[in-house]
ROSEKOL-138372 format. One line per field, with one value per residue: residue in three letters; z, x, y negated of N, C-alpha, C in turn. Coordinates in steps of 0.05 Angstrom, whole numbers, always signed. Atoms other than C-alpha are relative to their C-alpha. Example, Ala and Ser with C-alpha at 12.3 -4.5 7.8 and 13.67 -1.06 7.14 Angstrom:
code (ALA; SER)
n_up (+0; -1)
n_east (+18; -16)
n_north (+24; +24)
ca_up (+156; +143)
ca_east (+246; +273)
ca_north (+90; +21)
c_up (+0; +14)
c_east (+18; -15)
c_north (-24; -22)
% end
This chain:
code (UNK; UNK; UNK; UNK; UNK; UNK; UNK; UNK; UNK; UNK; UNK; UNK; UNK; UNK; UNK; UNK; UNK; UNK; UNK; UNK; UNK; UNK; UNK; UNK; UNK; UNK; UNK; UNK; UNK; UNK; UNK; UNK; UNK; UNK; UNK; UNK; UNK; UNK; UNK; UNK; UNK; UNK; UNK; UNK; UNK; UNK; UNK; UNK; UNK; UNK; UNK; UNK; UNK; UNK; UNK; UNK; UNK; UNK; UNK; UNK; UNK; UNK; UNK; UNK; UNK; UNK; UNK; UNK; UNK; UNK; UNK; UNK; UNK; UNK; UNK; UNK; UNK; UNK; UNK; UNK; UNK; UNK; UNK; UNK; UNK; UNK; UNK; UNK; UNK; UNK; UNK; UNK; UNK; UNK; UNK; UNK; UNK; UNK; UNK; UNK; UNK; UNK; UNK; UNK; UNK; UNK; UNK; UNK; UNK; UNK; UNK; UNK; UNK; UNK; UNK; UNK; UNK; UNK; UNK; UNK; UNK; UNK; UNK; UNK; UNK; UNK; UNK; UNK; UNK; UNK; UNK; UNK; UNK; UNK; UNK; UNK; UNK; UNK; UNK; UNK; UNK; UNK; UNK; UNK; UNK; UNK; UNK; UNK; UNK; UNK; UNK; UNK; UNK; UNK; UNK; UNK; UNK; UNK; UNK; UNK; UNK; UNK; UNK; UNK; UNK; UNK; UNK; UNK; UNK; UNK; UNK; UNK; UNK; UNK; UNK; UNK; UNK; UNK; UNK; UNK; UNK; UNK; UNK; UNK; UNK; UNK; UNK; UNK; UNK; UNK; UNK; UNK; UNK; UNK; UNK; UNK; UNK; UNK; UNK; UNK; UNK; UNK; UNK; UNK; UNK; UNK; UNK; UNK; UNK; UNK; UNK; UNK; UNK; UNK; UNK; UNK; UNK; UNK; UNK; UNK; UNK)
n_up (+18; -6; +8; +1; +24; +30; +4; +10; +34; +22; -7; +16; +31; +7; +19; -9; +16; +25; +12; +2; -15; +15; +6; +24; +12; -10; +17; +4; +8; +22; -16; -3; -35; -18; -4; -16; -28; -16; -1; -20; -19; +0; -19; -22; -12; +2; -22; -21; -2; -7; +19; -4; +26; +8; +5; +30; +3; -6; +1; +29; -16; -5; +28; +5; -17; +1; +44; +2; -2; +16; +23; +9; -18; -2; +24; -8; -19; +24; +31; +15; +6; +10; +24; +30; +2; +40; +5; +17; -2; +4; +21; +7; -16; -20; -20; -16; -18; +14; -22; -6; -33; -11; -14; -15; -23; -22; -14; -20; -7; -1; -30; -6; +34; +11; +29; -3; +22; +4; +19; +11; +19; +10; +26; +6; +32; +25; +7; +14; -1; -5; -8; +3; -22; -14; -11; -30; -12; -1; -23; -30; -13; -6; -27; -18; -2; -17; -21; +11; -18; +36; -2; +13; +26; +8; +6; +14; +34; +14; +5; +17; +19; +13; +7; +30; +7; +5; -2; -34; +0; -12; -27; -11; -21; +0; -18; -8; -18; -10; -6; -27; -13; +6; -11; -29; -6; +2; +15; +11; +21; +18; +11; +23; -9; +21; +2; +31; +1; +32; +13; +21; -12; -15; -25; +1; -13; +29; +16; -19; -3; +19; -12; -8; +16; +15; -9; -27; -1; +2; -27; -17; -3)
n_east (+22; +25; +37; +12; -11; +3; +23; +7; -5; +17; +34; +10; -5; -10; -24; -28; -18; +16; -14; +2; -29; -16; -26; -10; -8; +17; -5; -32; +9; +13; +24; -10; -10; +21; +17; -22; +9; +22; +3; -11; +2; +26; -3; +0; +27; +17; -15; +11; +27; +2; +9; -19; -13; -8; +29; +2; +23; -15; -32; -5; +28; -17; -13; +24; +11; -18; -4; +18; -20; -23; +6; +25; +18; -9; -20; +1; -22; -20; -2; -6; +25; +12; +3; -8; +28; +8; +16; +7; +8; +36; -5; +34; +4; +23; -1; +19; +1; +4; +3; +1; +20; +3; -27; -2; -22; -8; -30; -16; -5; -25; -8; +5; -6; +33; +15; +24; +17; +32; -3; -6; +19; -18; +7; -23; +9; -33; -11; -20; -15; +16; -18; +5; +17; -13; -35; +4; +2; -21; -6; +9; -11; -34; +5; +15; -12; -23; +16; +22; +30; +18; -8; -37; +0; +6; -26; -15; +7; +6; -34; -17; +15; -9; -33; -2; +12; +1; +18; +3; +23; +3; +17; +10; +9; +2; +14; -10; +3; -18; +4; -10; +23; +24; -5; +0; +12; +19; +10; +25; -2; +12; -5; -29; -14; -17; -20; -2; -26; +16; -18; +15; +39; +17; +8; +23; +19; +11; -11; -1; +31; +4; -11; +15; +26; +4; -1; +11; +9; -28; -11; +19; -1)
n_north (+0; +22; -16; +19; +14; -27; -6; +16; +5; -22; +3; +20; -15; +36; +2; +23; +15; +3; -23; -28; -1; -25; +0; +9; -23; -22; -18; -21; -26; -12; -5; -29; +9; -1; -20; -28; +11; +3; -26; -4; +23; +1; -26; +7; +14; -30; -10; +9; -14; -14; -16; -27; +4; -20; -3; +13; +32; +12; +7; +19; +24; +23; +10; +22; +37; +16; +2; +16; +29; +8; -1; +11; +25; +21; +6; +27; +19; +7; +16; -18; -13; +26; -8; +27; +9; -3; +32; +19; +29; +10; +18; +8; +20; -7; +16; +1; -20; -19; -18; -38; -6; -24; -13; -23; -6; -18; +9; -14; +19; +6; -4; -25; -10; -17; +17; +16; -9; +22; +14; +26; +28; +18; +24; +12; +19; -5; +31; +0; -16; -15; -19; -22; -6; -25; +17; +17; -20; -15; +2; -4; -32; +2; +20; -5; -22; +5; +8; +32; +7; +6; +21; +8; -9; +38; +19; -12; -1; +22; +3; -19; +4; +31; +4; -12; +21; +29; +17; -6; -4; -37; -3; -23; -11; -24; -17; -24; -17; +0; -26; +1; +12; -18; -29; -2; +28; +12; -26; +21; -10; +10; +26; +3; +25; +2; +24; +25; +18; +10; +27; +19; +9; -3; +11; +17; -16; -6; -26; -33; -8; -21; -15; +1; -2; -14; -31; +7; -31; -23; +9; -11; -38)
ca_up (+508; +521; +523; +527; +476; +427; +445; +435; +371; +340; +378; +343; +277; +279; +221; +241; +174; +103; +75; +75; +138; +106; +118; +77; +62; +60; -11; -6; +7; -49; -35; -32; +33; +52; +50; +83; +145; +154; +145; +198; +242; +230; +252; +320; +329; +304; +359; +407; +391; +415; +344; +328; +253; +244; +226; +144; +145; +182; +163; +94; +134; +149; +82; +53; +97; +85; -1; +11; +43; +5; -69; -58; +2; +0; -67; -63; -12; -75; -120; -171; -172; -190; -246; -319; -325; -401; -410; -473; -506; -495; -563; -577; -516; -465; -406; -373; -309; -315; -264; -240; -193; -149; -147; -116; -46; -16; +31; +108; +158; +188; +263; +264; +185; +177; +121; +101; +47; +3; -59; -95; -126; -177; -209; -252; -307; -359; -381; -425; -413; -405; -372; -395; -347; -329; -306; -249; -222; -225; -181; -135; -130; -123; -63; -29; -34; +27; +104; +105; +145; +90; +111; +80; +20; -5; -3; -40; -97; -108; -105; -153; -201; -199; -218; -275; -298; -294; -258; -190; -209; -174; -122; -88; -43; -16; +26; +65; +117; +166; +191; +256; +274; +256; +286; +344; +386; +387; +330; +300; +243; +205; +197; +146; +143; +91; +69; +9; -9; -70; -107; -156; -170; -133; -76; -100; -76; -144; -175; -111; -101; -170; -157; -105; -135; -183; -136; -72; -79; -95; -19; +15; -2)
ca_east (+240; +184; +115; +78; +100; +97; +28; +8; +31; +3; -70; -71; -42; -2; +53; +120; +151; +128; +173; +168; +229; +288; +355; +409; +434; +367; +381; +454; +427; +400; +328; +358; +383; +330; +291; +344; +340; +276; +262; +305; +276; +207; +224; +241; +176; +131; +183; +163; +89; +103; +82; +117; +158; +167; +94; +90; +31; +78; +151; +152; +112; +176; +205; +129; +120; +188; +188; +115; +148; +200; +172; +100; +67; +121; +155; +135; +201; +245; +257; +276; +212; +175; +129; +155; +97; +84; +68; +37; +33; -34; -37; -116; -113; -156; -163; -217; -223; -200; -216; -198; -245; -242; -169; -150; -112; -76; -23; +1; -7; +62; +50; +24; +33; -45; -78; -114; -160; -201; -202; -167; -204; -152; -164; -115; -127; -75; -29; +21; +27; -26; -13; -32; -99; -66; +4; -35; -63; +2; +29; -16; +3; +74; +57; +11; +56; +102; +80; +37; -2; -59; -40; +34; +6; -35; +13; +65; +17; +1; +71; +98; +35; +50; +127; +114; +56; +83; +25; +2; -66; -74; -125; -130; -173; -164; -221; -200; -207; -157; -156; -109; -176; -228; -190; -159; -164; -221; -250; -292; -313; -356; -318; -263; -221; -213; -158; -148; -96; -105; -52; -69; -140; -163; -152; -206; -272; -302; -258; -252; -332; -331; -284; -319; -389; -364; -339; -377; -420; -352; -322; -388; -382)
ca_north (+23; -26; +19; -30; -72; -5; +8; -64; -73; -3; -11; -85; -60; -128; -137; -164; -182; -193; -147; -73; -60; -23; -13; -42; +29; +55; +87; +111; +182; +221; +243; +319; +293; +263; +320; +367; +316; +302; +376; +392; +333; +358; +432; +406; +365; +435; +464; +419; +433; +496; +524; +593; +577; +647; +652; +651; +598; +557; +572; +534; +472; +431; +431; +411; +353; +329; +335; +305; +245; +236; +246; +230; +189; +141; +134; +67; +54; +51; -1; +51; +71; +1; +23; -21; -70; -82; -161; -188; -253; -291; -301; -302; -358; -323; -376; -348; -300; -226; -176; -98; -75; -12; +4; +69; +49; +113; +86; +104; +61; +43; +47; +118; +145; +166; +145; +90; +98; +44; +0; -64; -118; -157; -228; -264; -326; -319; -374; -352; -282; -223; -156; -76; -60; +11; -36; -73; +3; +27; -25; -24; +57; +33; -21; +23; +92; +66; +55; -7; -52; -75; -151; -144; -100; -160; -200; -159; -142; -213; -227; -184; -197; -280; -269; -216; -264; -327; -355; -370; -359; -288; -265; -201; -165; -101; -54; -1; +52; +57; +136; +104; +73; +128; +192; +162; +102; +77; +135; +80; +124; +73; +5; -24; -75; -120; -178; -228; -261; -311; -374; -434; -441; -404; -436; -475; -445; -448; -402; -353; -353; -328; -283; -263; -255; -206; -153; -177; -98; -61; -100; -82; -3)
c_up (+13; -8; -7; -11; -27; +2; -11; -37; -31; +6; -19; -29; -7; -19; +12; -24; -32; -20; +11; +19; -15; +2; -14; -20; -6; -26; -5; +4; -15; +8; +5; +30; +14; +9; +18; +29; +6; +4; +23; +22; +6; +8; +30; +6; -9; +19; +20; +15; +17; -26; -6; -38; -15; -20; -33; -9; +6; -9; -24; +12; -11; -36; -18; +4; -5; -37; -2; +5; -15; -33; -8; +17; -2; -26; -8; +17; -25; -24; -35; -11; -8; -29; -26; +0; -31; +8; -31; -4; -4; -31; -10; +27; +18; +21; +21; +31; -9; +29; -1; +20; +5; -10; +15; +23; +12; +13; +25; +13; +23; +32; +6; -23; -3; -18; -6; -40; -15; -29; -2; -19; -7; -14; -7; -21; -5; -8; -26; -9; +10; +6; -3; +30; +12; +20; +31; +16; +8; +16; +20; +19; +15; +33; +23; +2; +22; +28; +0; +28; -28; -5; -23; -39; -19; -11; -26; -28; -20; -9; -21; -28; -5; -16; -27; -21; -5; +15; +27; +7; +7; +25; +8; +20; +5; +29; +12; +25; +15; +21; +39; +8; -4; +21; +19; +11; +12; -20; -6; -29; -28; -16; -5; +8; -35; +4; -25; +4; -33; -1; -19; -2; +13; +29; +0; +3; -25; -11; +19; +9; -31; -8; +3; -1; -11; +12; +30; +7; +4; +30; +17; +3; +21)
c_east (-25; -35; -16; -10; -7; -32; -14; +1; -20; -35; -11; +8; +17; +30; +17; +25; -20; +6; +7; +34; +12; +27; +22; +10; -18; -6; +25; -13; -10; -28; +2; +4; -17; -14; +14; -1; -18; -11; +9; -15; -35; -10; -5; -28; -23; +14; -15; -24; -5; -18; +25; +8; -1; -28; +8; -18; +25; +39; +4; -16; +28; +11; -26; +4; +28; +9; -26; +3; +4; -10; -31; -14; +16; +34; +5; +32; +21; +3; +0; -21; -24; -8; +5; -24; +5; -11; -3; +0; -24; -4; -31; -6; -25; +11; -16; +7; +1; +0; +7; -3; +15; +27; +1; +22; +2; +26; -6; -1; +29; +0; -10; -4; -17; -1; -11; -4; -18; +10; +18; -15; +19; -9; +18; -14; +22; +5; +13; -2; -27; +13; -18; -22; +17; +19; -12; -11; +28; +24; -7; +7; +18; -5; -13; +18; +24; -17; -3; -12; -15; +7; +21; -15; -14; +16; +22; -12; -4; +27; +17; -15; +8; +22; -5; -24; +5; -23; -7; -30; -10; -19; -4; -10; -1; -28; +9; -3; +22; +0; +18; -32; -27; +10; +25; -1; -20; -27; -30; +6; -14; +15; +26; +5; +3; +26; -1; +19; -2; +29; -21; -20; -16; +5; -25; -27; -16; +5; -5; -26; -9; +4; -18; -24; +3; +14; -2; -12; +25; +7; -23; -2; +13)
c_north (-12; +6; -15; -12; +20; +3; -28; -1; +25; +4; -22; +2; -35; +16; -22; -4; -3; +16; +26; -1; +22; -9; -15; +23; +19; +23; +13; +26; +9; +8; +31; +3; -10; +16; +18; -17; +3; +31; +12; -15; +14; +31; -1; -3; +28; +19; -6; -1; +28; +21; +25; -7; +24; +7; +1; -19; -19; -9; -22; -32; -22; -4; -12; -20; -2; -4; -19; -26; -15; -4; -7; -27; -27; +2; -16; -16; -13; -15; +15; +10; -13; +9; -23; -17; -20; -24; -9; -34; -6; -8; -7; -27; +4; -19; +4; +26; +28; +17; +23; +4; +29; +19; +15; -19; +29; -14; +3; -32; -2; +6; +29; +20; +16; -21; -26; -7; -35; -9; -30; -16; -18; -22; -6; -28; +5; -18; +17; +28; +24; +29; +33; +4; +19; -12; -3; +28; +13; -13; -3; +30; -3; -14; +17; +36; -8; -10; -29; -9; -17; -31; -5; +18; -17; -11; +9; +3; -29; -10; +1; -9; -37; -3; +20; -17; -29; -24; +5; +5; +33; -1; +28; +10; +27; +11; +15; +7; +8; +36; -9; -13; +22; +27; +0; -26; +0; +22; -12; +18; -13; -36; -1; -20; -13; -32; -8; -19; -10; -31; -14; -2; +13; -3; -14; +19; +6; +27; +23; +3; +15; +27; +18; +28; +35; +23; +1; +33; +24; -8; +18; +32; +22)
% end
């Protein structure tokens, strides 16, 4: 094992793929099972703490944190779990800029599975094909409910949003608070991070200064 190397990587918060790492079998188990492992797995490590189980605060702990896991923080790992996203036809011929500010991010960051806290800022122009406001919250839940670095979650939402859209005209920025960087480390308790990731026109600076513009206050918060 290459310390070193492990500490590097989780001090710089560097992403080493673009896709969420997973198994090929990583849903053959039921999540019944999951939970009955990690449950078990997570006894040990409150063992190792030298915490006493017997305790009744404590005894019910490991089975918590391993249903919490499994059914909430990261429900996101499962395809299965990809919320339906409801597409209309443009039929009134909206062409113009459509925005959804101040997206809830809760998602886990991947090298040490603390939190990281903040907002999404979504643009789209519509071609063909328009999409339920609620839909685009609801995958950002999905994207951001699985361990993350904020780099790859970007990416993924835009991703997902061009291909159910039809259009490469997508831009997203997310804000956020990284809890591996506030409460240990470094225990920088005041500064965020953000990222953007944007297709089609708005590569052009026009469009993404408009962008921009209109949720430049929401970024700064």
């Amino acid at each position: 094992m290459d310390i070193e190397k492990i500490e590097i990587i989780g001090d710089q918060h560097l992403p080493t793929s673009l896709e969420t790492p997973l198994h090929p079998n990583a849903f053959d188990p039921s999540d019944d099972e999951k939970i009955e492992t990690i449950q078990y797995h997570f006894q040990k490590i409150m063992e190792a703490l030298g915490l006493d189980l017997s305790d009744d605060s404590l005894s019910g702990t490991p089975y918590r944190f391993a249903k919490m896991y499994v059914k909430e923080l990261f429900y996101g790992l499962n395809p299965k779990n990809r919320p339906k996203i409801s597409t209309f036809s443009n039929k009134y011929g909206y062409k113009k800029m459509l925005v959804e500010k101040d997206i809830n991010i809760d998602s886990s960051c991947e090298h040490h599975f603390l939190p990281i806290i903040g907002k999404a800022h979504i643009g789209y122009i519509p071609k063909g094909k328009v999409i339920g406001l609620s839909k685009i919250n609801r995958l950002v839940d999905y994207y951001s409910h699985r361990p993350q670095v904020q780099e790859r979650l970007c990416l993924q939402i835009m991703k997902d949003l061009q291909q159910t859209l039809g259009t490469e005209d997508v831009i997203v920025v997310v804000n956020a608070e990284h809890l591996c960087v506030s409460s240990r480390g470094i225990k920088d308790k005041n500064s965020t991070t953000t990222t953007m990731e944007y297709g089609g026109v708005f590569e052009d600076s026009i469009y993404r200064n408009e962008f921009l513009a209109l949720v430049a206050d929401d970024v700064k918060r």
